[in-house]
C-alpha positions in Angstrom: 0.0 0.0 0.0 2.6 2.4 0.8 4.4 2.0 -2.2 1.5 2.8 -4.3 0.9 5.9 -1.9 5.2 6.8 -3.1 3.9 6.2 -6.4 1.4 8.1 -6.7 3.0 10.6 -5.7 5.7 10.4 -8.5 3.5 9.9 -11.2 0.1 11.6 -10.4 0.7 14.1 -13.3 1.3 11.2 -15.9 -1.9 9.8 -14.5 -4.0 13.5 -14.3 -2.9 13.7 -17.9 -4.1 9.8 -18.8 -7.3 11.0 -17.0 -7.7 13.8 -19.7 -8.3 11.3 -22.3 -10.1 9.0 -20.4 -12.8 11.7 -19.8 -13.2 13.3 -23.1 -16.4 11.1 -24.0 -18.2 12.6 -20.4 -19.5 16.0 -21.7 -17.1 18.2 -19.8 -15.6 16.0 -16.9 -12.3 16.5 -19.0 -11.9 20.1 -17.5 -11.0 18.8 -13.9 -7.7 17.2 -15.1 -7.1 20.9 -16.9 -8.0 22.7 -13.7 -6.3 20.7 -11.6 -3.2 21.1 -13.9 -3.6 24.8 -13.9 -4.1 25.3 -10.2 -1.0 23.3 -9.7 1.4 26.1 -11.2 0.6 28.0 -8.4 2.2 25.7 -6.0 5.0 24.8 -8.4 6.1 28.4 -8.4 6.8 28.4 -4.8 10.2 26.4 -5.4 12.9 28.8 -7.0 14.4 26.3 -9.2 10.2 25.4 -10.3 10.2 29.1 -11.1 13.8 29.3 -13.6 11.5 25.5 -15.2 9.1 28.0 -15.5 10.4 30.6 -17.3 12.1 28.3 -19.7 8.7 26.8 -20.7 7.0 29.9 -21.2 9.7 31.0 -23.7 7.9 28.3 -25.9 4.3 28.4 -24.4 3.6 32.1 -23.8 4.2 33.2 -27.3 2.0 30.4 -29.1 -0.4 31.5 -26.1 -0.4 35.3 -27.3 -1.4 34.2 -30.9 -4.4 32.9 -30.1 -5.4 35.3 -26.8 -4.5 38.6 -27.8 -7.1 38.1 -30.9 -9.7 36.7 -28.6 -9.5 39.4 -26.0 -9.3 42.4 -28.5 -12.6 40.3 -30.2 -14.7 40.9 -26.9 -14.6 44.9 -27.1 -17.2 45.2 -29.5 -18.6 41.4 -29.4 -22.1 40.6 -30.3 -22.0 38.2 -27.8 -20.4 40.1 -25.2 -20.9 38.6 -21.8 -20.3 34.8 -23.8 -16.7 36.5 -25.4 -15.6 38.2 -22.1 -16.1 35.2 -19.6 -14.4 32.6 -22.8 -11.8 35.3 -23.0 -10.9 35.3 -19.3 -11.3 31.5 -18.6 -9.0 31.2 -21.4 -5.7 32.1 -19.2 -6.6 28.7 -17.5 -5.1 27.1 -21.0 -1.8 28.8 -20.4 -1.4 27.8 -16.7 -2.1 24.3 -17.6 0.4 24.2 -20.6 3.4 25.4 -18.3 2.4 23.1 -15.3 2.3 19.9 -17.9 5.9 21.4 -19.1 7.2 20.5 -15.9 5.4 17.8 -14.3 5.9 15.3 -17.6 9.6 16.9 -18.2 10.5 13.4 -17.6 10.9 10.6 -20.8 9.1 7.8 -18.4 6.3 10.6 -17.5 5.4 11.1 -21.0 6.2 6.9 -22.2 3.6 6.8 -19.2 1.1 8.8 -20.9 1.7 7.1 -24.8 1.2 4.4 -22.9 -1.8 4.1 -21.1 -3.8 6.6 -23.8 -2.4 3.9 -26.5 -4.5 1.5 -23.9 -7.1 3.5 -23.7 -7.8 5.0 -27.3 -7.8 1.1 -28.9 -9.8 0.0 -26.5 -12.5 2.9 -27.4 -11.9 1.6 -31.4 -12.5 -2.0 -30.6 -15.9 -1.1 -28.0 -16.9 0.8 -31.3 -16.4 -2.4 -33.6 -19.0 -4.3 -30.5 -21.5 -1.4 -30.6 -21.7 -2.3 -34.3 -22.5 -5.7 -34.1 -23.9 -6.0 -30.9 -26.2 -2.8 -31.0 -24.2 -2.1 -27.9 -21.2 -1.7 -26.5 -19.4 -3.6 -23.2 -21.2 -0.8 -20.6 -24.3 -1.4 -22.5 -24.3 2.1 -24.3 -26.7 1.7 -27.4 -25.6 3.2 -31.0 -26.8 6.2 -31.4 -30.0 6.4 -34.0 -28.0 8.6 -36.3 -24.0 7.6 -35.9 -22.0 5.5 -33.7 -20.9 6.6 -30.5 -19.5 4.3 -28.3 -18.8 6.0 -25.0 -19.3 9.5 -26.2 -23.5 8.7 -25.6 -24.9 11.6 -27.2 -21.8 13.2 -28.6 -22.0 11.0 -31.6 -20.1 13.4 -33.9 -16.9 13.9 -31.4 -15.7 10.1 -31.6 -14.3 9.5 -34.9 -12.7 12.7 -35.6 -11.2 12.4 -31.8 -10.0 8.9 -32.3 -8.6 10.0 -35.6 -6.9 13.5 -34.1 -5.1 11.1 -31.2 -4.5 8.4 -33.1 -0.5 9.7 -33.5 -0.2 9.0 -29.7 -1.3 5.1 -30.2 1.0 5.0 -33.2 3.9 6.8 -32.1 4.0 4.0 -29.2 3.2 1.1 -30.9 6.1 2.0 -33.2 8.6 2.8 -30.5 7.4 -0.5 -28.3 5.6 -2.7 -29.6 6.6 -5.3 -32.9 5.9 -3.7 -36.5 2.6 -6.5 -36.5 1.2 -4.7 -33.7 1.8 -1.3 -35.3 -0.1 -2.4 -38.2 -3.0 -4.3 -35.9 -3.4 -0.8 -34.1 -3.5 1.3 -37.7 -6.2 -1.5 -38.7 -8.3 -1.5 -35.7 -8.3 2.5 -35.5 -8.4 3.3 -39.3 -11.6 0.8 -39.2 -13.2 2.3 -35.5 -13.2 6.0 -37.5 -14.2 4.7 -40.9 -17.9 3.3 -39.0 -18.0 5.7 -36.9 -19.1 7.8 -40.2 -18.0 10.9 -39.8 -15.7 12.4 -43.2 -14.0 14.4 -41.0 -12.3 11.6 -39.1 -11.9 10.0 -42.5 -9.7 12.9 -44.1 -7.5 13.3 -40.7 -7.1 9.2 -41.1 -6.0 9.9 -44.7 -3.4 12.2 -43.6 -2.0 9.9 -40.9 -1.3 7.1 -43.5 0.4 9.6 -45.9 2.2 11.1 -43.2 3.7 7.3 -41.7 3.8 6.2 -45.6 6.3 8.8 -45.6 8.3 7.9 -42.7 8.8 4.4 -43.7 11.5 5.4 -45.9 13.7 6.8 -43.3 16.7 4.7 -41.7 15.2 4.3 -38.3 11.8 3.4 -39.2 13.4 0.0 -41.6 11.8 -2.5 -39.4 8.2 -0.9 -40.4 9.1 -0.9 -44.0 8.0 -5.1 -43.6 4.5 -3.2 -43.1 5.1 -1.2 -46.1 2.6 -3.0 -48.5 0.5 -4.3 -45.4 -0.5 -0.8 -44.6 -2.7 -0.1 -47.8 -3.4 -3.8 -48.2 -5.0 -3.7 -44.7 -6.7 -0.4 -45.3 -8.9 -1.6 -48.2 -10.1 -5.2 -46.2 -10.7 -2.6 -43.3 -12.9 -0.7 -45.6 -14.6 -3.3 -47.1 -15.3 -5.2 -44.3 -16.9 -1.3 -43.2 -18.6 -1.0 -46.4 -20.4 -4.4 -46.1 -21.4 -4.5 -42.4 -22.4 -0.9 -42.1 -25.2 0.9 -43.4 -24.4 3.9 -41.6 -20.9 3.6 -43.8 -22.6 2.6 -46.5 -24.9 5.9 -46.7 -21.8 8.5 -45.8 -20.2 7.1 -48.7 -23.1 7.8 -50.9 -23.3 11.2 -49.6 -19.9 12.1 -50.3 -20.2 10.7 -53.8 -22.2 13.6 -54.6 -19.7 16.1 -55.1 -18.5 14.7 -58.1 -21.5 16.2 -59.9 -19.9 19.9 -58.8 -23.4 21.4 -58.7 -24.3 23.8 -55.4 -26.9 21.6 -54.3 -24.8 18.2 -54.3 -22.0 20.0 -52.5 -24.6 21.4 -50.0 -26.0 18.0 -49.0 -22.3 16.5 -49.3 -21.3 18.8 -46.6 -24.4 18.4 -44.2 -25.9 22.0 -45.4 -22.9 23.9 -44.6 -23.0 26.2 -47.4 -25.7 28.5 -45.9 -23.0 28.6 -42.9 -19.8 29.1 -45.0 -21.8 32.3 -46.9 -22.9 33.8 -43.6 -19.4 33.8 -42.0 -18.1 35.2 -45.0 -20.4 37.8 -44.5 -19.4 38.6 -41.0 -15.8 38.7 -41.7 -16.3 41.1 -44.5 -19.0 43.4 -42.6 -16.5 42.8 -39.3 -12.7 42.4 -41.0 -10.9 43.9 -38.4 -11.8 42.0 -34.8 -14.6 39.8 -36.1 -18.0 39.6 -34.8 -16.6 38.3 -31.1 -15.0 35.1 -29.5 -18.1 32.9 -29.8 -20.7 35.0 -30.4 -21.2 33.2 -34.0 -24.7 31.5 -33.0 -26.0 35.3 -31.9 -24.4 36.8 -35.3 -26.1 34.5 -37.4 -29.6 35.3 -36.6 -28.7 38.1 -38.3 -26.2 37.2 -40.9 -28.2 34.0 -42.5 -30.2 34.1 -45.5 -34.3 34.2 -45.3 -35.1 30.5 -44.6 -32.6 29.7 -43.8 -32.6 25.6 -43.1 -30.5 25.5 -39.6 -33.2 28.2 -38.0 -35.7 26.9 -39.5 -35.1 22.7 -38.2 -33.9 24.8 -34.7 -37.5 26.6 -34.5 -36.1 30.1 -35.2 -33.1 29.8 -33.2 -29.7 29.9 -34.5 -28.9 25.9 -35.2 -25.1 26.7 -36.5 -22.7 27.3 -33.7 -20.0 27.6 -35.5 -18.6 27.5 -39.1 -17.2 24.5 -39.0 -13.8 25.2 -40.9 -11.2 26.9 -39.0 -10.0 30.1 -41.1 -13.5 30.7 -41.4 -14.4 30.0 -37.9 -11.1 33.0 -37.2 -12.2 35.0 -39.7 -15.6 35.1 -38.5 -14.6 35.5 -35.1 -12.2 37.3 -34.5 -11.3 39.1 -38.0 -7.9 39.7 -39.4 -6.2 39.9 -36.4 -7.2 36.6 -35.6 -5.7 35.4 -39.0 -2.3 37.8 -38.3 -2.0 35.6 -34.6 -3.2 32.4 -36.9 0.0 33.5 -39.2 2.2 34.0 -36.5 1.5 31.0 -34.3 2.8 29.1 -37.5 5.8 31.2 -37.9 6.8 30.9 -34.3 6.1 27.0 -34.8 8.5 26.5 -37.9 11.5 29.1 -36.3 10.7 26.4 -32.9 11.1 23.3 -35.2 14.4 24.3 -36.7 16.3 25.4 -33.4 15.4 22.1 -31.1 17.5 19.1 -31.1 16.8 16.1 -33.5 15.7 14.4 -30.1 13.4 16.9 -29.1 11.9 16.5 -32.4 11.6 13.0 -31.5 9.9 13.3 -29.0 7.5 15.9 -29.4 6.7 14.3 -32.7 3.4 12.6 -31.7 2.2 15.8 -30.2 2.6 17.8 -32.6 1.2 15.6 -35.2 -1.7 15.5 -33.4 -1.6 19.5 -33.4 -1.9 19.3 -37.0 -4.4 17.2 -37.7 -6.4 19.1 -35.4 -6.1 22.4 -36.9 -6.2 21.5 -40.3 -7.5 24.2 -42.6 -8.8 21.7 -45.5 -10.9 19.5 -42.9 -13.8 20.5 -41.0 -13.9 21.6 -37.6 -15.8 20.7 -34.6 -15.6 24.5 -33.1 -11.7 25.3 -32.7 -12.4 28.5 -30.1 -14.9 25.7 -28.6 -13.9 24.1 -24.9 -13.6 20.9 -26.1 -11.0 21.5 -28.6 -9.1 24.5 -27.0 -8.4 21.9 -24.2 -7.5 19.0 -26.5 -5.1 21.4 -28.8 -3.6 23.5 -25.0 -3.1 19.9 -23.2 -1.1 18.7 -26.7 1.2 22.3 -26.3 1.6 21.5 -22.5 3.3 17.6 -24.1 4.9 19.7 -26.4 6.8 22.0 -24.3 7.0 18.9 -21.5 9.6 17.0 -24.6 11.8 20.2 -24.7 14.8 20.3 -21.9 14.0 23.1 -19.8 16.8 24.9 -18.6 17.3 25.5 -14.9 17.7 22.2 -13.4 17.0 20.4 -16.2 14.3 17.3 -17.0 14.5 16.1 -13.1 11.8 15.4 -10.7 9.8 19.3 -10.0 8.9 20.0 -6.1 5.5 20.6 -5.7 5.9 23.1 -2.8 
């Protein structure tokens, strides 16, 4: 008992961050985890050598922070929605606190192996209870599909599990390459690629496609040789996995069908191809152009369009004359909608800073922080859509991947040792 207690204490931020992803299917239950986290810099910041760890991650945190806040807070000045922009503006700085705590509590390499780990665990075991709910009509807790999409443990919040399955995917993969034998690799791809393709969600398919392309691509370097053996399995495995979609899933079946329909090109097949996001697309081009400078607010998209959509429009009218779009579902449009060109000038920078970070870290850093960051990507994007990227759910998905980021870079200081806590 007492060495769990020891334990535990050592390794309660691997687990806190293992907890993140275990919650992300429980409506918001996934905050705690980031609160905790940020509440926790307080305490680390009571040790001087915590506070030089401190400073050394928030040469790599704060900027990437400033992109994205200083847009959202100049947003809220003149917000249509300004009571919803203010408080998102202000709980925001809980993002940044979290990021620098995770920078030093999983400065470790066995922290971070700890969290690959147990989310590689975790995120197959959410593709294979998706492959049950299919056949079974339920899955091992005795959650029942969802009439409209498969949703394994995320209940009602169908629409979250592919794409989220597909966004973290790099973390089971990265693993499973570094510890496990090139068969499992490839089970893990299969089992994965085959959980998002049911799940029936495109945008989960796309962010799927870009994962093969992107580990297609790092077969041909030296250290990946003993994957190359997987080389031919990869695609090979891909099309049984879709098949064996195809055939046993309607649902798969009927997305498919849907998506075929932009090959005609015509407005109205590209409209029902993308669930009726057209009528959203226009209207946030609207707002950016009647708004260009600081948008129409952090999330006060659902109060502009009321007055932005066209007459008749089709998401008031199934919401019974409340706005049914929340947000525009692509993210340049969602920051150009929001929060105007200065939101695309801290978009800009963020990836400026990003590359100038890439080229001055170590090829081990790189390394390391390789599954985060692919993550990051997939994530943001700009060719997908988006569930809503100034939205809690993926602000806290995208701030927790920074904070495993800047946890894989060796803070100066004291270096990648043990932090005290107080």
């Amino acid at each position: 008992m007492m060495f769990f207690v020891r334990r535990l204490q050592t390794d309660w931020a691997s687990w806190l961050a293992v907890a993140f992803i275990a919650l992300l299917p429980f409506t918001r239950l996934y905050e705690i985890p980031v609160s905790i986290f940020a509440i926790s810099l307080a305490f680390l910041a009571t040790s001087p050598e915590n506070r030089a760890l401190i400073r050394s991650a928030a040469s790599f945190v704060l900027p990437l922070f400033l992109c994205y806040w200083i847009p959202v807070f100049i947003s809220s000045f003149d917000s249509m929605d300004a009571r919803g922009s203010w408080l998102h503006t202000l709980l925001s700085l809980r993002f940044l606190a979290a990021a620098l705590a995770m920078s030093l509590l999983l400065n470790t390499p066995s922290a971070r192996e700890r969290v690959l780990r147990w989310t590689a665990y975790l995120l197959l075991f959410w593709a294979a209870d998706a492959f049950i709910q299919l056949y079974l009509g339920h899955d091992v807790f005795g959650i029942a599909m969802h009439p409209d999409r498969l949703n394994a443990l995320f209940i009602k919040r169908y629409q979250f599990f592919g794409p989220t399955l597909a966004m973290l995917s790099p973390l089971v993969l990265e693993h499973a390459r570094r510890q496990w034998r090139p068969w499992a690799w490839a089970f893990s791809f299969a089992l994965i690629l085959g959980a998002v393709m049911i799940a029936g969600m495109r945008a989960g398919w796309l962010t799927m496609a870009l994962v093969l392309a992107t580990y297609m691509a790092l077969m041909a370097k030296r250290e990946n040789r003993e994957l190359r053996r997987t080389i031919f399995t990869i695609p090979a495995l891909a099309v049984i996995v879709l098949a064996i979609s195809y055939f046993s899933s309607p649902l798969f079946q009927q997305r498919i069908d849907i998506a075929h329909a932009f090959l005609t090109g015509s407005e109205i097949s590209i409209d029902a191809s993308s669930m009726e996001r057209v009528p959203i697309f226009k209207a946030a081009l609207k707002m950016y152009r009647e708004h260009p400078v600081n948008g129409v607010g952090i999330r006060a998209f659902p109060k502009a369009y009321m007055d932005y959509a066209e007459p008749g429009d089709v998401h008031i009218r199934k919401s019974g004359g409340v706005s049914g779009a929340k947000h525009a579902h692509n993210i340049l449009l969602e920051v150009m909608a929001d929060t105007g060109t200065i939101g695309l000038i801290g978009l800009l920078a963020a990836i400026v800073l990003v590359v100038y970070h890439h080229r001055k870290t170590s090829p081990v850093e790189r390394r390391e922080a390789f599954p985060f960051v692919l993550a990051l990507v997939l994530i943001l994007f700009p060719l997908n859509s988006h569930f809503a990227i100034y939205g809690i759910y993926t602000m806290s998905l995208i701030w927790f991947l920074v904070g495993l980021w800047g946890a894989s870079l060796r803070l100066e200081g004291g270096g990648p040792g043990p932090v005290k806590t107080g």
